[in-house]
C-alpha positions as CSV (number, residue, x, y, z in Angstrom):
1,X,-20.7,-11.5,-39.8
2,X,-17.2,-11.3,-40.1
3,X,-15.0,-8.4,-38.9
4,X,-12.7,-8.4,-41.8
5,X,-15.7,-8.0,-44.2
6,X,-17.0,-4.1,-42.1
7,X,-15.0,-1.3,-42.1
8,X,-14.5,1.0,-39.1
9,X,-17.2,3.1,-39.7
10,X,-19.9,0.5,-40.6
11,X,-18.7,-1.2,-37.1
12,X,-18.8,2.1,-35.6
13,X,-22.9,2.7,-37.0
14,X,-23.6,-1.0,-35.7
15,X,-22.4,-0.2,-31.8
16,X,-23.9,3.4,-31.8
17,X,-27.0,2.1,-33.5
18,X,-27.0,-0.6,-30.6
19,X,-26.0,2.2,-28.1
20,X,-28.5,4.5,-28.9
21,X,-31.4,1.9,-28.6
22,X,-30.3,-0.4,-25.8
23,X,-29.7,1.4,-22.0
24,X,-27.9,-1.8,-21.0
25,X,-26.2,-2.6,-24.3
26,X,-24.6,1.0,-23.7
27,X,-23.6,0.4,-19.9
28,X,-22.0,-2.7,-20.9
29,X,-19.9,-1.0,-23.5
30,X,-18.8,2.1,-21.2
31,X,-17.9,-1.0,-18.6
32,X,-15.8,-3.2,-21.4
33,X,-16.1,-1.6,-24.7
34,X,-13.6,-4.6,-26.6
35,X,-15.6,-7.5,-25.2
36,X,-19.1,-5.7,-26.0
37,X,-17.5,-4.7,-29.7
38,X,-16.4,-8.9,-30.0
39,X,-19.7,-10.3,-28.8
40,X,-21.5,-7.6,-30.7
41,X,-20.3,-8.8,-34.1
42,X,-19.3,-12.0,-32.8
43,X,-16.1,-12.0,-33.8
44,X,-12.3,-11.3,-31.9
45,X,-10.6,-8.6,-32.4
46,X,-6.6,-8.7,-32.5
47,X,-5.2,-8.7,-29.0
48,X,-3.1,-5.4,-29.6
49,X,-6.4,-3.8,-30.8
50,X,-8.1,-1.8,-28.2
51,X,-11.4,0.0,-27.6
52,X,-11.9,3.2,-25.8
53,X,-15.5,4.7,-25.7
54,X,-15.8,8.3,-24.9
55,X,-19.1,9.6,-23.3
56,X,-20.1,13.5,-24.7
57,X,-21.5,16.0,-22.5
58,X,-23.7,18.8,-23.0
59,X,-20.4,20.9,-22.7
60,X,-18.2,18.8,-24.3
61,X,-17.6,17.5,-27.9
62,X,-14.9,14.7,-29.1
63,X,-14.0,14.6,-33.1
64,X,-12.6,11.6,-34.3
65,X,-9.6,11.5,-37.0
66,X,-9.4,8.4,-38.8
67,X,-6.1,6.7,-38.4
């Protein structure tokens, strides 16, 4: 599966999918969310690409504009 071939948000439904199911798939990607992303869809990502994963609480909401 190559990276160029998904965009953001079908990435984005594969890791949350992954997340949602999988206590230690979601550990690891709050630990190193680019190297769980890359071996995830078994691919690299562009060294000046990062990944930040942000963790909602009961109390608090993030929305996400798209670049």
């Amino acid at each position: 599966m190559a990276t160029e071939s998904l965009t953001r948000e079908e990435i984005e439904t594969i890791v949350l999918e992954n997340a949602a199911k999988h206590p230690q798939y979601r550990d690891a990607l709050i630990a190193d969310p680019k190297k769980t992303v890359e071996t995830q869809l078994n691919s690299t990502l562009p060294e000046n690409v990062t990944v930040e994963v942000v963790q909602e609480s009961p109390s608090k909401i993030y929305i996400r504009l798209p670049h």
